[in-house]
Short mmCIF file of the C-alpha atoms (twelve columns), coordinates in Angstrom:
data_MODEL
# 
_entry.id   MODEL 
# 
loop_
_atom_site.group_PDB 
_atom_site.id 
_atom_site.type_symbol 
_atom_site.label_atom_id 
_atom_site.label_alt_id 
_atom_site.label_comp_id 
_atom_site.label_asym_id 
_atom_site.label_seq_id 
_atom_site.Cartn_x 
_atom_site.Cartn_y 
_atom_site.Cartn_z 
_atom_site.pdbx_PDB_model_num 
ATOM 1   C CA . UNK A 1   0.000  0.000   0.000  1 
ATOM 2   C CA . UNK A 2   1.604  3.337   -0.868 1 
ATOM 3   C CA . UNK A 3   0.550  6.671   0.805  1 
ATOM 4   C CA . UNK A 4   -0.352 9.929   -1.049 1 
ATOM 5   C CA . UNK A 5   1.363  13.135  0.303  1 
ATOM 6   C CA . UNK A 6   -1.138 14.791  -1.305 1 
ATOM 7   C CA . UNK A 7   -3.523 14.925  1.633  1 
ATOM 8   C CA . UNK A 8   -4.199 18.788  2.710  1 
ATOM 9   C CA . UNK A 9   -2.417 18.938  6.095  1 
ATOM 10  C CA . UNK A 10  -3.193 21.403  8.974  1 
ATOM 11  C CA . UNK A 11  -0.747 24.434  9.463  1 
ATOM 12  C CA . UNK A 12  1.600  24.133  12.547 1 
ATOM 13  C CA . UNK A 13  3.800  27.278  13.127 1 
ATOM 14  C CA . UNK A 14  5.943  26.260  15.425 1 
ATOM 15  C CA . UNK A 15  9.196  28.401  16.292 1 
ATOM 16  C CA . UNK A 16  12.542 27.129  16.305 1 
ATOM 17  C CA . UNK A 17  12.443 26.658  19.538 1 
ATOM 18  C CA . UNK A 18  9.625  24.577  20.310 1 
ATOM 19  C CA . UNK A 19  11.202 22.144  17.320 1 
ATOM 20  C CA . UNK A 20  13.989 22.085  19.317 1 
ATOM 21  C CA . UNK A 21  11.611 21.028  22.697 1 
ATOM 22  C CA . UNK A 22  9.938  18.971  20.865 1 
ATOM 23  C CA . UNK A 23  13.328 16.579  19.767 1 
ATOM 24  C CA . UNK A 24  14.184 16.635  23.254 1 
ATOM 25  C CA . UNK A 25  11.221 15.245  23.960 1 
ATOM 26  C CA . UNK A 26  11.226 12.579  21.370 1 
ATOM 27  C CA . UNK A 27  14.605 11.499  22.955 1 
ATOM 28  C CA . UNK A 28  13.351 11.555  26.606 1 
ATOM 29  C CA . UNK A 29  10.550 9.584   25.182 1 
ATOM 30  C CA . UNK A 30  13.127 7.027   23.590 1 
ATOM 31  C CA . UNK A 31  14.873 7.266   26.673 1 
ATOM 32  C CA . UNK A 32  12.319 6.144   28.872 1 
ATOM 33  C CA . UNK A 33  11.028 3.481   26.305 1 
ATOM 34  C CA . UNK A 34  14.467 1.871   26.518 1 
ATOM 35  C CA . UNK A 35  14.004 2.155   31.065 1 
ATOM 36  C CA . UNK A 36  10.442 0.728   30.869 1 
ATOM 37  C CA . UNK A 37  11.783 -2.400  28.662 1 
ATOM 38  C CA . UNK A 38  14.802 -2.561  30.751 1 
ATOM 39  C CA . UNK A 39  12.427 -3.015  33.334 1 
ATOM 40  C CA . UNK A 40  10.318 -5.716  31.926 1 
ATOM 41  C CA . UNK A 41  13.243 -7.143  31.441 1 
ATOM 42  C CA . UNK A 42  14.195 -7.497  34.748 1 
ATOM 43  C CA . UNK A 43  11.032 -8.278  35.955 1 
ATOM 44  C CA . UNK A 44  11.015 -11.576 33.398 1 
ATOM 45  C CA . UNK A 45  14.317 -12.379 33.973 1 
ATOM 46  C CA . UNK A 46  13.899 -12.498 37.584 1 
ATOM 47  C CA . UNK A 47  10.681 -14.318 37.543 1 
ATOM 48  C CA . UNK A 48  11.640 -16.917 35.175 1 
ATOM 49  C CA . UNK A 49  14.860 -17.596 37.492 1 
ATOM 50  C CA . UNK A 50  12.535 -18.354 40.454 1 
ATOM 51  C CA . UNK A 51  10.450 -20.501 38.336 1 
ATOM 52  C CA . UNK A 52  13.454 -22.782 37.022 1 
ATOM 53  C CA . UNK A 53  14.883 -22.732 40.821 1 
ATOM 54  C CA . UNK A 54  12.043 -23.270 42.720 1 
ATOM 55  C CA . UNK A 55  10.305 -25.849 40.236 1 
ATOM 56  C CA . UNK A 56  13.163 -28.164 40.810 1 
ATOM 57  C CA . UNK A 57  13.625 -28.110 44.461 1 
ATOM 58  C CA . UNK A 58  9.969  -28.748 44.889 1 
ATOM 59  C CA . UNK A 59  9.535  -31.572 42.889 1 
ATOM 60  C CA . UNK A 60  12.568 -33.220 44.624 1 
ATOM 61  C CA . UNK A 61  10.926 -32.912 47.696 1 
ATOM 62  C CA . UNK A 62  7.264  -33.165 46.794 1 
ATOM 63  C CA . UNK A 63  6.790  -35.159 49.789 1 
ATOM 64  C CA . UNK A 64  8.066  -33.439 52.307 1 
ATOM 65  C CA . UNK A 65  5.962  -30.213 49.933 1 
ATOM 66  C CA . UNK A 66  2.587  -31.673 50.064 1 
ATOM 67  C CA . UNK A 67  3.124  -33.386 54.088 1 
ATOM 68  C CA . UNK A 68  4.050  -29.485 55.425 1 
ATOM 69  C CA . UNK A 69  1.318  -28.095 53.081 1 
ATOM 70  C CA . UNK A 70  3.872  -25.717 51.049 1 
ATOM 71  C CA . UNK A 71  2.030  -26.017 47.922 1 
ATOM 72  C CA . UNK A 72  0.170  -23.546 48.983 1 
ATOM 73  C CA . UNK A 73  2.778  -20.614 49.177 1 
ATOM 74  C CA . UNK A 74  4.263  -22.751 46.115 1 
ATOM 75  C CA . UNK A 75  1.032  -22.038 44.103 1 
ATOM 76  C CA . UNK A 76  0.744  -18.610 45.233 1 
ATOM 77  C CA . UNK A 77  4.145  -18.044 43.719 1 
ATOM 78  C CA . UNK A 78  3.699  -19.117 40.482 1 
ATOM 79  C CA . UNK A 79  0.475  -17.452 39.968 1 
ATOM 80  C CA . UNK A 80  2.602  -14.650 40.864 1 
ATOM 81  C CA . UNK A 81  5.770  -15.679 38.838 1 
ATOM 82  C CA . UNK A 82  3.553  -16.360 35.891 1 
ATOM 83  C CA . UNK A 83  1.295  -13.425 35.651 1 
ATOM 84  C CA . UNK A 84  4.525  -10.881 35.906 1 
ATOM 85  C CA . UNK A 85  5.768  -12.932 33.180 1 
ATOM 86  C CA . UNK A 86  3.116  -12.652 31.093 1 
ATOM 87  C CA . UNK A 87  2.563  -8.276  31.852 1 
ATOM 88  C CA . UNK A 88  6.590  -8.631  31.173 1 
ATOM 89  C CA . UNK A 89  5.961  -9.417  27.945 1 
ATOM 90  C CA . UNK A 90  3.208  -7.306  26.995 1 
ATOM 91  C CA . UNK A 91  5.693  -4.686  27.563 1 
ATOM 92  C CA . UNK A 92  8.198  -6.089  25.478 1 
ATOM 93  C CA . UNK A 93  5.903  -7.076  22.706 1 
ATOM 94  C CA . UNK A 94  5.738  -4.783  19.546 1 
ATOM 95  C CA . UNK A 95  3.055  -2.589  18.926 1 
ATOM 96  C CA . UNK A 96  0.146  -3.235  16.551 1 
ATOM 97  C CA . UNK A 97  2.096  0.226   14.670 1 
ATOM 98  C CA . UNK A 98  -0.307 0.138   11.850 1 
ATOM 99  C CA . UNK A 99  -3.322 0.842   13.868 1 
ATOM 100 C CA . UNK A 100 -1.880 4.202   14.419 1 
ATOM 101 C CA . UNK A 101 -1.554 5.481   10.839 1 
ATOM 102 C CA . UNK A 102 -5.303 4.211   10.284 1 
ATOM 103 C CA . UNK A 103 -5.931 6.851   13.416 1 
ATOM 104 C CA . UNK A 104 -5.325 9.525   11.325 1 
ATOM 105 C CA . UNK A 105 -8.024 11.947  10.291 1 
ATOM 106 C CA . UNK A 106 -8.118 11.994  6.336  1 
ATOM 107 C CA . UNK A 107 -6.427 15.372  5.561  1 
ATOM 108 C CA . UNK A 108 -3.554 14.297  7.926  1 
ATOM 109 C CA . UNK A 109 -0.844 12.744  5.672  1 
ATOM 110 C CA . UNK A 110 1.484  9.809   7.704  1 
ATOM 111 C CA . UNK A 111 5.242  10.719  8.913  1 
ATOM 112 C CA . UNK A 112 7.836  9.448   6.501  1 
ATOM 113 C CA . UNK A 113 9.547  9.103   9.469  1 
ATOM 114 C CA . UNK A 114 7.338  6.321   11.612 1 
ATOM 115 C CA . UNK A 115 8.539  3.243   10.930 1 
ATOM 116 C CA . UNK A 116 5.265  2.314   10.615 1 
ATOM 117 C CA . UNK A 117 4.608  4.639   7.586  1 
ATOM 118 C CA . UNK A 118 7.833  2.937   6.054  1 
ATOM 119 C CA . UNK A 119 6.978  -0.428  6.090  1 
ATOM 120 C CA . UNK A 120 3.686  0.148   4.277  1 
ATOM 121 C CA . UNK A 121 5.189  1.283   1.191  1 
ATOM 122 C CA . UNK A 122 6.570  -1.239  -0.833 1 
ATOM 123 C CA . UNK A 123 10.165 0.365   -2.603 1 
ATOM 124 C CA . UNK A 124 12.771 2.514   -2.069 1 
ATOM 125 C CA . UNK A 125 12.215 4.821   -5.044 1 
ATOM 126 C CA . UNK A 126 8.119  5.009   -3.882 1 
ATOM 127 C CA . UNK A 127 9.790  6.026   -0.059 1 
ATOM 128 C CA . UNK A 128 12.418 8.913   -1.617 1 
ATOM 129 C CA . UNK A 129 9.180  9.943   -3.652 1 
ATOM 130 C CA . UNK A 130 6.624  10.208  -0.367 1 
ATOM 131 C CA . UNK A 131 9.691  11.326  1.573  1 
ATOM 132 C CA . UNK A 132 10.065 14.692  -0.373 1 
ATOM 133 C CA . UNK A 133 6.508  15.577  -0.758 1 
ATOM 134 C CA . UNK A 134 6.165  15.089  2.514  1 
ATOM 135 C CA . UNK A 135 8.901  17.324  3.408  1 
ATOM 136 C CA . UNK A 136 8.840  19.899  0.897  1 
ATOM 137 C CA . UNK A 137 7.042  22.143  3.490  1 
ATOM 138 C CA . UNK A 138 8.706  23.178  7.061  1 
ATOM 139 C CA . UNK A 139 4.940  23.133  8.761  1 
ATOM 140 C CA . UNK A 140 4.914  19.929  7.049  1 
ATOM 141 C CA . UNK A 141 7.786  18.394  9.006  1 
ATOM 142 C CA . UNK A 142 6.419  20.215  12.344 1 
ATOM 143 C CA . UNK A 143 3.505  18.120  12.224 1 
ATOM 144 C CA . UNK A 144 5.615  14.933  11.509 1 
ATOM 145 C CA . UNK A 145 7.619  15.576  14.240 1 
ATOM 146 C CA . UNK A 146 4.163  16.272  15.970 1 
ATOM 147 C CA . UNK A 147 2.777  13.098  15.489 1 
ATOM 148 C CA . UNK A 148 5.711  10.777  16.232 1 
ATOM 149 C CA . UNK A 149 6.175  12.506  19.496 1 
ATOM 150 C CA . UNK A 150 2.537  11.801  20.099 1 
ATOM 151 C CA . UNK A 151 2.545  7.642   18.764 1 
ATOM 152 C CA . UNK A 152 5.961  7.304   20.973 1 
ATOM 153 C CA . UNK A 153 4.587  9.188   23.858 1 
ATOM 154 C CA . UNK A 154 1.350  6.965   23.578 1 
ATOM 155 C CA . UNK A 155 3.264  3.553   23.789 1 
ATOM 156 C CA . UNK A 156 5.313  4.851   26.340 1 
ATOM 157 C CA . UNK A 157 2.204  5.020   28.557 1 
ATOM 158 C CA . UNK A 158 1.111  1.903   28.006 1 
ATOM 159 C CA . UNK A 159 4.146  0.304   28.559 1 
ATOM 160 C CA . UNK A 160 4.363  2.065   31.913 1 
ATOM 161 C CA . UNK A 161 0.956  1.230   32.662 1 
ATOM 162 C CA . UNK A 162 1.453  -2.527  32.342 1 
ATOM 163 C CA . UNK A 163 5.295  -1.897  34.361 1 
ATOM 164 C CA . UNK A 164 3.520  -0.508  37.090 1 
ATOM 165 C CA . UNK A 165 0.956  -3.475  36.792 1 
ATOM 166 C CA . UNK A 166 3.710  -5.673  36.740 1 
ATOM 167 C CA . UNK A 167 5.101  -4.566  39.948 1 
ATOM 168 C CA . UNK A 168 2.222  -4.479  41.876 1 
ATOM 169 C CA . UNK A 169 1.635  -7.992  40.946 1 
ATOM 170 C CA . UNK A 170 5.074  -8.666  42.334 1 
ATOM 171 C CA . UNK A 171 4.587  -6.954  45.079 1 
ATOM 172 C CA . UNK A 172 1.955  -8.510  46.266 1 
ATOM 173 C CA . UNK A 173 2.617  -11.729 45.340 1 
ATOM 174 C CA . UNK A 174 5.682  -11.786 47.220 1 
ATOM 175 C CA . UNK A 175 3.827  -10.835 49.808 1 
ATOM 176 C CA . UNK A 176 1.220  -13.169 50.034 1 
ATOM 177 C CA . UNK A 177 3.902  -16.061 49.142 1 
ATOM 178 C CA . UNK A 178 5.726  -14.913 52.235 1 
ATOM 179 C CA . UNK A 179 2.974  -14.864 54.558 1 
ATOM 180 C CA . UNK A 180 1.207  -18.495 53.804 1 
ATOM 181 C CA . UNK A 181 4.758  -19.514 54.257 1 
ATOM 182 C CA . UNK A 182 4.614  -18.026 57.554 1 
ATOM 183 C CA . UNK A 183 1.256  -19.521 58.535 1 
ATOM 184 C CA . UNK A 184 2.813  -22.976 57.376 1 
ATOM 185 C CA . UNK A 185 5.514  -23.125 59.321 1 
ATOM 186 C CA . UNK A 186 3.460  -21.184 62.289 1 
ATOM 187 C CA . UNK A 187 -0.036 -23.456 61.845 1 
# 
């Protein structure tokens, strides 16, 4: 599918300054994309080592598990374990990036620069082609730049979202792992 720069596009005077706020923000935004999946990371990581080291150890002493009732805290864990993996990855997973050009209201023309844009049109010569209409006018990069601060700053809420949702889980799972252990061993 190959966009059309023709597509009248909505004036955005921004000064040179503002341009400049607005890169900075598109790095901080890249920035903080790269933290949040650093994150994830270490939340998976992390939870996928206490799976493979507690998995193990139980199941060699599955007697001794089931006799002392520590399946309990056991099951609590990898509810826990597994549902942080799973947020993890939602994190990590790509984004459905073509939903965002189809946001677009019809006299808004796509950023050459979104990846998403790019891999939608189907040569090299048909990208140089889109590229320079696209950029022939400086409100016309403005609102390019516009946009892809927006799509960034919009997955990098979501991906916080589901970090913070991620933790919590953690948290809390952690917690009540600890405590039936406690009652366990108390009871």
């Amino acid at each position: 599918m190959e966009l059309h720069a023709a597509k009248k596009t909505k004036k955005l005077d921004f000064s040179k300054e503002t341009v400049n706020v607005i890169r900075t923000t598109l790095r901080n935004y890249i920035e903080l994309t790269a933290i949040a999946d650093n994150k994830a990371n270490v939340l998976l990581s992390l939870n996928a080592l206490m799976v493979a080291g507690v998995v193990p150890i139980a199941l060699s002493n599955l007697q001794y598990v089931i006799e002392n009732l520590l399946y309990v805290p056991l099951i609590i864990l990898s509810i826990t374990s597994f549902a942080t993996i799973y947020m993890s990855t939602m994190v990590l997973a790509p984004m459905k990036f073509d939903i965002f050009n189809s946001e677009l209201p019809d006299n808004i023309a796509p950023s050459p620069f979104f990846f998403g844009t790019v891999y939608e049109i189907q040569s090299l010569e048909a990208y140089f082609d889109y590229l320079q209409a696209a950029t022939e006018r400086k409100d016309t990069i403005r609102q390019h730049l516009s946009q892809d601060m927006y799509y960034i700053g919009r997955r990098l809420g979501e991906k916080m979202a589901l970090i913070r949702q991620s933790f919590r889980v953690f948290r809390v799972g952690i917690f009540l792992t600890l405590l039936a252990t406690a009652l366990v061993f108390v009871l």
